[in-house]
MILOKOL-330049 format. One record per residue (C-alpha): residue number from 0; y, x, z. Coordinates in steps of 0.02 Angstrom, whole numbers, plus 50000, padded with zeros to 5 digits. Example, Ala and Ser with C-alpha at 12.3 -4.5 7.8 and 13.67 -1.06 7.14 Angstrom:
<atoms>
   koldren      yy      xx      zz
         0   49775   50615   50390
         1   49947   50684   50357
</atoms>
This chain:
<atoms>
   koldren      yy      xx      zz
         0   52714   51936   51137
         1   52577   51831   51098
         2   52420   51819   51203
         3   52235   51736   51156
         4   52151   51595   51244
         5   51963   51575   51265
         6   51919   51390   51317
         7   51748   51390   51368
         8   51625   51275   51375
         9   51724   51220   51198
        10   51708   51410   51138
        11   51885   51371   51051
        12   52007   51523   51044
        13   52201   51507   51042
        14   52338   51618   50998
        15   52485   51570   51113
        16   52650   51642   51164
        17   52700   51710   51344
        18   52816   51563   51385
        19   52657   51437   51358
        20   52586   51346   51469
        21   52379   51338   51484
        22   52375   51154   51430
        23   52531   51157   51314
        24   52408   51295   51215
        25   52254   51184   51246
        26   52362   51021   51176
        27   52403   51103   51021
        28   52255   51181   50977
        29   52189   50974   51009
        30   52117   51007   51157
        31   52105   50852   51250
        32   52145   50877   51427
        33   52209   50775   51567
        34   52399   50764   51596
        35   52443   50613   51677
        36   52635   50657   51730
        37   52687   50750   51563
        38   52645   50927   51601
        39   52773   50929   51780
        40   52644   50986   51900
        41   52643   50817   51971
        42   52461   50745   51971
        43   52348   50889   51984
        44   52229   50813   51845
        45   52239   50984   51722
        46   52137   51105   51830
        47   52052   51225   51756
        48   51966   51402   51816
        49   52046   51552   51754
        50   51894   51667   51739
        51   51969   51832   51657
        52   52139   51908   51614
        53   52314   51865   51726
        54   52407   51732   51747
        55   52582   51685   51816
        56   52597   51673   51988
        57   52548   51512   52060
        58   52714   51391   52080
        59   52751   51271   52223
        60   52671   51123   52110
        61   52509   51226   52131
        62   52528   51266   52309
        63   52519   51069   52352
        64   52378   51017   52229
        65   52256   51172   52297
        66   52209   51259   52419
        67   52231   51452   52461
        68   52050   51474   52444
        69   52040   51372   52281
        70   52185   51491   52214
        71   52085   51647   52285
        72   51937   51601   52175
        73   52058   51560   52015
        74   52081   51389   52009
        75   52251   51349   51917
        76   52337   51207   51852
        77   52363   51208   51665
        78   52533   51134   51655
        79   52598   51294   51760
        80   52475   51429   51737
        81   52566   51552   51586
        82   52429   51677   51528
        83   52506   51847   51545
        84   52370   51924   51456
        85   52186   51877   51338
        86   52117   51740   51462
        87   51954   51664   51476
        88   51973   51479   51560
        89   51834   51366   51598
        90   51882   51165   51589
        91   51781   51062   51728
        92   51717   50915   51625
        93   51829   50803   51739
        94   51988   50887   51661
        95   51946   50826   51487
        96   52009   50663   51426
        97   51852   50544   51422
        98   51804   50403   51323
        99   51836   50255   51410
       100   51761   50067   51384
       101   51903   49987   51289
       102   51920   49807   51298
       103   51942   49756   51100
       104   51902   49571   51102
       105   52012   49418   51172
       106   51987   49256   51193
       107   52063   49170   51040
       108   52132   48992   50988
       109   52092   48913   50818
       110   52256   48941   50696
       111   52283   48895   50489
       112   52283   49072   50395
       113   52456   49064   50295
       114   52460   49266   50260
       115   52627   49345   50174
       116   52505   49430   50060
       117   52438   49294   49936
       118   52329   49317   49793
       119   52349   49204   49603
       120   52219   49198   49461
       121   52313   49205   49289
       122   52213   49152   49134
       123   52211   49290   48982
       124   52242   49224   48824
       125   52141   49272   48690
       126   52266   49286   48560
       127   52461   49297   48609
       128   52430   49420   48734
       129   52401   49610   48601
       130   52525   49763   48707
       131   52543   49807   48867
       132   52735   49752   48853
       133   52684   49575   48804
       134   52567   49554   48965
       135   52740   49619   49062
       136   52793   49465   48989
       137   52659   49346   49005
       138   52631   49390   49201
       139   52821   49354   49231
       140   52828   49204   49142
       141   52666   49105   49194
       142   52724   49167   49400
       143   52893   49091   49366
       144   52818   48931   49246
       145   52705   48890   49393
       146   52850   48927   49546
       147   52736   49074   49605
       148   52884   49200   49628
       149   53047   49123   49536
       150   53115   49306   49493
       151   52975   49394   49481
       152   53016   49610   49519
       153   52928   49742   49431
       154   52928   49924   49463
       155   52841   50081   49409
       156   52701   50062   49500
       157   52663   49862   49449
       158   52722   49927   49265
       159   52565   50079   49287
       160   52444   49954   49347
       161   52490   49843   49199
       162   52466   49963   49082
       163   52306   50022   49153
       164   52219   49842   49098
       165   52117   49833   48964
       166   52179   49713   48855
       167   52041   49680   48764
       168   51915   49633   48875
       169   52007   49460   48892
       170   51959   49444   49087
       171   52071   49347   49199
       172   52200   49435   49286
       173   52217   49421   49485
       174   52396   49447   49553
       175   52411   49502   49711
       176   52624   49449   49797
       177   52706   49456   49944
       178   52869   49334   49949
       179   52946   49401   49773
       180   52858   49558   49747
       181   52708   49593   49641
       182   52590   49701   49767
       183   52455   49735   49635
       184   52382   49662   49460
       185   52202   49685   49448
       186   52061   49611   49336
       187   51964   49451   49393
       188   51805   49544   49410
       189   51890   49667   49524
       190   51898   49577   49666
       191   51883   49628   49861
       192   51935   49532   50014
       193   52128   49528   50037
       194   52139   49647   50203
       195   52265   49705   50322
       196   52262   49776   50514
       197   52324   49736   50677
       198   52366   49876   50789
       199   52394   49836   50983
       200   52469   49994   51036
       201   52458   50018   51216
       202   52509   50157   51307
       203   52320   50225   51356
       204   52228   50125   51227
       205   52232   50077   51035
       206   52145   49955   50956
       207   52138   49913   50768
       208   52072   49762   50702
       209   52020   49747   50515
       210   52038   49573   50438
       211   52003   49456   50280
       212   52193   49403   50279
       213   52140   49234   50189
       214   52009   49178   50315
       215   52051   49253   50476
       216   51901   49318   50494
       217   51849   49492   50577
       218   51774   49623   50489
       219   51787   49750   50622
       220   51863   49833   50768
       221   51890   49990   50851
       222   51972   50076   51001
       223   52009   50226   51038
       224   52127   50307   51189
       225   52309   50339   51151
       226   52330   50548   51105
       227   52509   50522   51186
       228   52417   50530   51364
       229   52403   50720   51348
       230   52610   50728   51343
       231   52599   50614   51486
       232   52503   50445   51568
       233   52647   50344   51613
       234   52776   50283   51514
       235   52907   50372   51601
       236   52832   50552   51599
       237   52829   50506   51407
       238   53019   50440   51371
       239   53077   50611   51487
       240   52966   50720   51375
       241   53042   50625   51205
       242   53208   50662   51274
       243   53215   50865   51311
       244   53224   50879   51125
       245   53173   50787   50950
       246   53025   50887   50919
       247   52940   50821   51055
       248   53010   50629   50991
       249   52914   50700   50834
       250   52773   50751   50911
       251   52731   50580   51004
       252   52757   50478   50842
       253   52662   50601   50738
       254   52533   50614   50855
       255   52495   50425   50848
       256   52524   50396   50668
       257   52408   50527   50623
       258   52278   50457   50757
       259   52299   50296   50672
       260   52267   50337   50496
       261   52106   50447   50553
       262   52017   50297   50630
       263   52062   50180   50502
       264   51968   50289   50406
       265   51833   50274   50541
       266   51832   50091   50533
       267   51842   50070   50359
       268   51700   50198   50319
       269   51568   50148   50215
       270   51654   49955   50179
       271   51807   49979   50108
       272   51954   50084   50060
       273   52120   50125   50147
       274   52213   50087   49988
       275   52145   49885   50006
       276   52239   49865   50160
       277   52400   49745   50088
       278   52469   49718   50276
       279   52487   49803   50438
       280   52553   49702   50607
       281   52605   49823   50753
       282   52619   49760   50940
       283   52665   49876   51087
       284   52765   49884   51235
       285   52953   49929   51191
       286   52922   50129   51227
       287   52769   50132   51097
       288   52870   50026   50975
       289   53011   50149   50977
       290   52902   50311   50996
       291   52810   50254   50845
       292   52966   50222   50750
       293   53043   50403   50790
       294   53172   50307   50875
       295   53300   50388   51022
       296   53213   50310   51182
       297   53342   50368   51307
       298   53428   50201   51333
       299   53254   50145   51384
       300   53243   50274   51511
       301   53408   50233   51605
       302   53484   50090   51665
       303   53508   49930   51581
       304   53344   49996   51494
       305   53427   49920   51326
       306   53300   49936   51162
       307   53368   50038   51006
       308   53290   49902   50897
       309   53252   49740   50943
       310   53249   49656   50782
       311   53064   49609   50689
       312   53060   49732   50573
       313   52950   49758   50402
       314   52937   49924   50338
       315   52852   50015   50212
       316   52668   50084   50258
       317   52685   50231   50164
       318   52869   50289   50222
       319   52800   50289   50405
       320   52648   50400   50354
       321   52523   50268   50367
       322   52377   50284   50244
       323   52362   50108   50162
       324   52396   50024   49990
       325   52567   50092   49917
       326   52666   49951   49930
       327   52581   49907   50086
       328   52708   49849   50224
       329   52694   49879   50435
       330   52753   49724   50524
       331   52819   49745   50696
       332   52876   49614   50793
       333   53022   49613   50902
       334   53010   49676   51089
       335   53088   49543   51235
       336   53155   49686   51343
       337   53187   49862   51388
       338   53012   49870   51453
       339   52949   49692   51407
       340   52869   49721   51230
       341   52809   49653   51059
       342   52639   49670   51149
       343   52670   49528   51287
       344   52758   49434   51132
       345   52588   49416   51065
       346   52509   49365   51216
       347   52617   49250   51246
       348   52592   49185   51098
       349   52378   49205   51106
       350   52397   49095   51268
       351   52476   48981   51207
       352   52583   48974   51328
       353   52730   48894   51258
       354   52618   48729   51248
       355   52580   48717   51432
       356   52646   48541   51489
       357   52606   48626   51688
       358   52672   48765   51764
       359   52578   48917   51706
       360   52556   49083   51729
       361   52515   49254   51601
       362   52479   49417   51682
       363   52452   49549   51565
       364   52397   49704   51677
       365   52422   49882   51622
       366   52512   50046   51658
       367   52671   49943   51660
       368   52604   49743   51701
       369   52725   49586   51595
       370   52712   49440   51692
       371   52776   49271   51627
       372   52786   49102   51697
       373   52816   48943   51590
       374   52905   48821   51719
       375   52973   48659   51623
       376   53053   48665   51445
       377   53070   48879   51518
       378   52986   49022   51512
       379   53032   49183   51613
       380   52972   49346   51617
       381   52968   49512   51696
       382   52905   49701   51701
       383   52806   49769   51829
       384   52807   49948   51865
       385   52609   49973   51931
       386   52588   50136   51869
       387   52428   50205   51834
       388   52339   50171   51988
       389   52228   50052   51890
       390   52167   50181   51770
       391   52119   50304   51925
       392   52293   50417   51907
       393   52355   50455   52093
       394   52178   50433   52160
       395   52088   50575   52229
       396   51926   50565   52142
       397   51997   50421   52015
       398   51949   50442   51828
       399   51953   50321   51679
       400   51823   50165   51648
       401   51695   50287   51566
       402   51537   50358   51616
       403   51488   50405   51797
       404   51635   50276   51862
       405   51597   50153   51989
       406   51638   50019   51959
       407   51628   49880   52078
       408   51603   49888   52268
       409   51544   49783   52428
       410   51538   49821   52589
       411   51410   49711   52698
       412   51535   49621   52822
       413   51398   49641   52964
       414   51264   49800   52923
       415   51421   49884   52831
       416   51285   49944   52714
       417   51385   50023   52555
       418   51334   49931   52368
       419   51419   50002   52245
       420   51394   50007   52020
       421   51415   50132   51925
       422   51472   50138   51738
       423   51314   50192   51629
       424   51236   50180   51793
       425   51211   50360   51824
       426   51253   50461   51982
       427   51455   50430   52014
       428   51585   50561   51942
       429   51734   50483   52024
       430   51811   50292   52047
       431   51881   50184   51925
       432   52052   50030   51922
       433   51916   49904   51947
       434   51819   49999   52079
       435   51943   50056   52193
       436   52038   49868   52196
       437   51854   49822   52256
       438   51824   49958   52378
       439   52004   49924   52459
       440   51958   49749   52469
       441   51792   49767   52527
       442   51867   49876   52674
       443   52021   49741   52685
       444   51859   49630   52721
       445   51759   49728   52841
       446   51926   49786   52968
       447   51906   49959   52915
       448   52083   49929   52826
       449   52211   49828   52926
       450   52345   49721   52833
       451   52474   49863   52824
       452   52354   49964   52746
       453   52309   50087   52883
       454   52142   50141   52868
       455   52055   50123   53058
       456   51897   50221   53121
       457   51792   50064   53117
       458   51648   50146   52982
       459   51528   50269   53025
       460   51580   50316   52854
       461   51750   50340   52903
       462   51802   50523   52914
       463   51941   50615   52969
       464   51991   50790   52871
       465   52153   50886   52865
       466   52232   50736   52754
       467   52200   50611   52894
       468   52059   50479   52879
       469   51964   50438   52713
       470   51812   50326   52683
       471   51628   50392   52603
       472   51594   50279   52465
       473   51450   50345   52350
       474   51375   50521   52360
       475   51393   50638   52209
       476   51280   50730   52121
       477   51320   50889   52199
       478   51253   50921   52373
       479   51362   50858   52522
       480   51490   50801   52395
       481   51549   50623   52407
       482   51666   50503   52329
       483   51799   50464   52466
       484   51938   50327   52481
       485   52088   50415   52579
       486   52235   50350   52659
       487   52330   50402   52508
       488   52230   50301   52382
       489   52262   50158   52479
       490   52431   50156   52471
       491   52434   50213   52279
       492   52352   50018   52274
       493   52469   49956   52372
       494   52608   49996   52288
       495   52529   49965   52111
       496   52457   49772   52182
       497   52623   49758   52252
       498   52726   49791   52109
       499   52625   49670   52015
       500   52629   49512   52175
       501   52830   49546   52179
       502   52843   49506   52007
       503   52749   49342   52014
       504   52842   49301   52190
       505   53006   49329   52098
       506   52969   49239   51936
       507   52909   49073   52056
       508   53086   49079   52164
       509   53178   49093   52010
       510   53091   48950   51935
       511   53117   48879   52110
       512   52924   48816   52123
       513   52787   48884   52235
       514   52604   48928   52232
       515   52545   48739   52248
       516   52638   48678   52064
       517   52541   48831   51994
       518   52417   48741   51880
       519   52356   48876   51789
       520   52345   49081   51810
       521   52286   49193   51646
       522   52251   49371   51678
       523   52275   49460   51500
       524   52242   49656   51477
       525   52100   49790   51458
       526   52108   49815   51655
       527   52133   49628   51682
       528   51967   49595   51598
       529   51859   49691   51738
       530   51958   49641   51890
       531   51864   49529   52004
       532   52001   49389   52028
       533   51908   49361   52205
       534   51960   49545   52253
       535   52107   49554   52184
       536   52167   49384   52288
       537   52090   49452   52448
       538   52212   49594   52444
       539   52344   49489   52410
       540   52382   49534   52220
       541   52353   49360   52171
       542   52428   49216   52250
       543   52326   49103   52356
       544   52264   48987   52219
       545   52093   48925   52208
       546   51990   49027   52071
       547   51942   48883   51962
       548   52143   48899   51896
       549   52103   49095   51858
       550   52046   49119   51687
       551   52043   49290   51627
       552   52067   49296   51432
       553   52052   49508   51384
       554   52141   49590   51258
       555   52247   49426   51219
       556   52388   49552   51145
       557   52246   49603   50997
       558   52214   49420   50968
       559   52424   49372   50957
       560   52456   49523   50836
       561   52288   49452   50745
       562   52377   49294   50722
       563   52536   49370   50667
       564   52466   49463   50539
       565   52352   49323   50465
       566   52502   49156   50478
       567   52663   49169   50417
       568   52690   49016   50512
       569   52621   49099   50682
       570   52736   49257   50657
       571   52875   49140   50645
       572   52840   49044   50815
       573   52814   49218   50892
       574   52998   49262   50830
       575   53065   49110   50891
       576   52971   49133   51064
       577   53065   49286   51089
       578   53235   49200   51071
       579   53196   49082   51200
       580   53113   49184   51338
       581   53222   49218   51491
       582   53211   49406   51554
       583   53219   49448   51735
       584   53256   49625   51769
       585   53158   49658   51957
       586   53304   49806   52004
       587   53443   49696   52025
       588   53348   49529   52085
       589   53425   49472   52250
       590   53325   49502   52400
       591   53224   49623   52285
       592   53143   49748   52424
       593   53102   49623   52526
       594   52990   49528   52384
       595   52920   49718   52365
       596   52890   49744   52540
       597   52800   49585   52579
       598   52712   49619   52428
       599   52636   49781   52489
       600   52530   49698   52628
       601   52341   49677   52605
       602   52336   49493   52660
       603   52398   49320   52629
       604   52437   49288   52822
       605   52555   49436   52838
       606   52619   49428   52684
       607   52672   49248   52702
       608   52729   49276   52878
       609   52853   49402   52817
       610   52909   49276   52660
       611   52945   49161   52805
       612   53049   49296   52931
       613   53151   49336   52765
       614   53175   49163   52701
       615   53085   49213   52537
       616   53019   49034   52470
       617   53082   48953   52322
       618   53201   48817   52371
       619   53135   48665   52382
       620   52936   48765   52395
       621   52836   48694   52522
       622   52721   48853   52507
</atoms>
């Protein structure tokens, strides 16, 4: 039997069958709402108020994400509410998926364009030159007369376009190749900028960056967040929902490519057209990669975590669904790891790491955080399971970097007076990554959190409730409503900080060299561009190196798939990179908990005093 939906404030309706969900009707009708664990009742982000008709009964999920009066008055979560009859739900602006500041821009090193798509001028003769099958000829023969393309390959389409030319207007000919394939033939007067894209697909966001292939240079960029979040946040939630069948597999690729080809059209509006884009380059972390591809992801999900496809791969644009020119190709770049992908390939090669004559250091921070440290004629690297702590999943009033977030936080270390920004500067919604790493900081800094994270009574701020102590931050708009920091969002950044510090501690000891040879750290990534490195080293994320050796460099995975798109040469070097980059996988690293549990402390004395009981240093590390 199938039952209607009326989403209000939206005023959308949807028709939806007794064994759906709330938000599995809202997600198809396109609906953006919050689902940060893949629908499992898990985070409590999809509430809504049920304001007419019945529902199932609440389940157990429910029962621990609200309270017996918040069920009295109708308060469901979407993910387990099944309308039983016509119901009328009102979303809370909070359980909509914002818009969220997307870093697009990276800091970028001067490279030669070399693009695979190259463009010749051919001369017209005015008198040998009278059928379309004689300018077949004469194309072939002046490409392979000048050792353009030595077997030149022609095919309906080139044959069409050939035959399209007006022969009698005697205009040079431009020839548009890529290795030995003819791309396009167009008249001399015809002609637009050689284009392509670069896609950095991360998990939450995607940005698309349209260039002039022959100069490098940027004619525009856009971001957007990643439609995959409403089938889950993490990457996990996501592989376990691609596995319970291959719809859903079909879904998540669908649901990007389509994404993809609709802000193309966004970015392309007005200046050009899709069918002028020649070249596509695609980075992502190895899930992305092989949700994108439609590929089987359940050897990522399990131990070894081995990738489907690690090979760099060049497909055709138009067999994927991607809306481009028809013989248009996608590059994608091969990913390092199970969960080290073509994404940290490119920043690696951004960074320019590879060139570092000093030890050095690349954190790219995100839902899952690649670390990798260059350490002689080596480099390592690692994954970093921080979750989604750093884009306010987990936290009790955390939300994305849009609107009504604050942002950054001090605490006075003597008044205790509470400064805190907020993004758009407006009255706060909720807490952001960057906020709550300062808040926890700023309380690390003011005693009111000790170094195991316990938060202590030492605030006139600091309350206690039925979920133990939590900490007034910022005061809402609506009266006597506040924005707290509980005991439970402290250890949702301990464990996210500490996932990222174990990484970097295990990475030094098996390069064998401490904090003191580190000459350089780069923090890469959307969250790593807001961070406040001072913060973040208070807490003990960062090791203890002085802040001059911190440079922060954004979205350095945009800039590497940039380059890879643009330099034959530089797509090369990537490929190479990844043959000669040594992964560490975290689970099995000797001594592994302990690096974790050190890690999980909110200072530099305790966490080196542990380091020291366990006999964590490098060997040979003075530090």
């Amino acid at each position: 039997m199938s039952v209607w939906i009326f989403f209000h404030p939206l005023e959308n309706k949807v028709e939806a069958v007794e064994e759906n969900s709330i938000l599995e009707a809202a997600l198809k009708a396109g609906i953006p709402m919050d689902n940060l664990c893949g629908g499992l009742g898990r985070c409590g982000k999809c509430k809504v108020l049920v304001l007419e008709g019945e529902c199932s009964p609440p389940t157990s999920e429910e029962k621990n994400y609200l309270s017996q009066e918040e069920l009295r008055k109708g308060l469901r979560l979407a993910c387990q509410a099944r309308p039983l009859t016509h119901t009328k739900v009102w979303l809370p602006p909070t359980t909509l998926t914002q818009e969220q500041r997307l870093q697009l821009e990276g800091k970028s090193t001067y490279f030669s364009p070399d693009p695979s798509v190259k463009r010749f001028f051919i001369p017209m003769p005015s008198t040998s030159v009278r059928s379309p099958d004689n300018l077949h000829s004469y194309i072939t023969t002046t490409l392979k007369d000048n050792h353009i393309i030595v077997k030149p390959k022609l095919d309906t389409y080139i044959n069409d376009r050939i035959s399209s030319l007006n022969i009698a207007s005697q205009k040079d000919l431009s020839v548009i190749i890529r290795g030995d394939t003819i791309l396009d033939v167009r008249e001399k007067s015809e002609i637009t900028p050689l284009q392509g894209v670069a896609v950095d697909l991360g998990s939450t966001k995607i940005a698309l960056f349209h260039l002039d292939l022959e100069s490098a240079q940027l004619l525009g960029a856009h971001g957007y967040m990643n439609p995959q979040i409403s089938y889950g946040e993490d990457i996990i939630s996501r592989l376990n929902y691609a596995i319970r069948n291959k719809d859903n597999l079909k879904k998540l690729q669908q649901v990007v490519i389509e994404s993809i080809n609709l802000n193309l059209r966004f970015l392309l509006e007005g200046k050009s057209s899709l069918r002028e884009i020649m070249e596509i380059t695609l980075v992502g972390n190895t899930a992305m990669h092989h949700l994108f591809l439609g590929l089987d992801v359940e050897s990522l999900a399990f131990s070894p975590y081995v990738p489907l496809e690690e090979r760099p791969l060049e497909l055709s644009a138009d067999a994927l669904g991607i809306m481009a020119h028809p013989k248009a190709k996608v590059v994608l770049p091969p990913p390092i790891a199970g969960f080290v992908g073509s994404d940290h390939l490119a920043v690696v090669l951004a960074t320019k790491l590879q060139e570092e004559e000093k030890p050095c250091m690349v954190i790219d921070i995100g839902t899952n955080t690649e670390v990798s440290l260059k350490s002689g004629e080596e480099i390592f690297c690692c994954s970093c399971a921080s979750g989604p702590a750093f884009e306010g999943a987990g936290i009790k009033y955390g939300m994305r970097a849009s609107e009504g977030a604050i942002q950054g936080v001090h605490i006075h270390p003597t008044s205790g007076e509470v400064l805190f920004s907020v993004v758009g500067g407006d009255t706060p919604r909720g807490i952001c990554g960057s906020g709550i790493l300062d808040a926890v900081s700023s309380m690390v800094k003011a005693g009111i959190v000790d170094p195991r994270g316990k938060l202590l009574p030492r605030h006139p701020r600091v309350i206690h409730g039925d979920d133990g102590y939590s900490f007034r931050l910022a005061p809402m708009e609506e009266k006597g409503a506040w924005v707290e920091v509980t005991q439970s969002d402290i250890q949702e950044i301990q464990k996210a900080k500490g996932a990222i510090r174990a990484g970097i501690e295990v990475l030094l000891h098996r390069a064998g060299i401490g904090y003191h040879q580190l000459n350089k750290l780069v923090i890469a990534g959307a969250f790593g561009s807001y961070l406040d490195p001072a913060s973040a080293r208070n807490i003990a994320m960062l090791p203890p190196i002085s802040l001059d050796r911190v440079e922060q460099v954004g979205n350095a995975a945009g800039v590497g798939a940039r380059e890879m798109l643009c330099s034959i040469k530089s797509r090369g070097q990537a490929y190479r990179l990844k043959e000669s980059i040594t992964h560490v996988e975290l689970v099995t690293y000797p001594k592994m908990e302990s690096f974790f549990a050190s890690s999980m402390l909110l200072s530099e004395e305790a966490v080196q005093d542990y380091r020291r009981k366990f006999r964590l240093n490098p060997p040979g590390s003075t530090s």
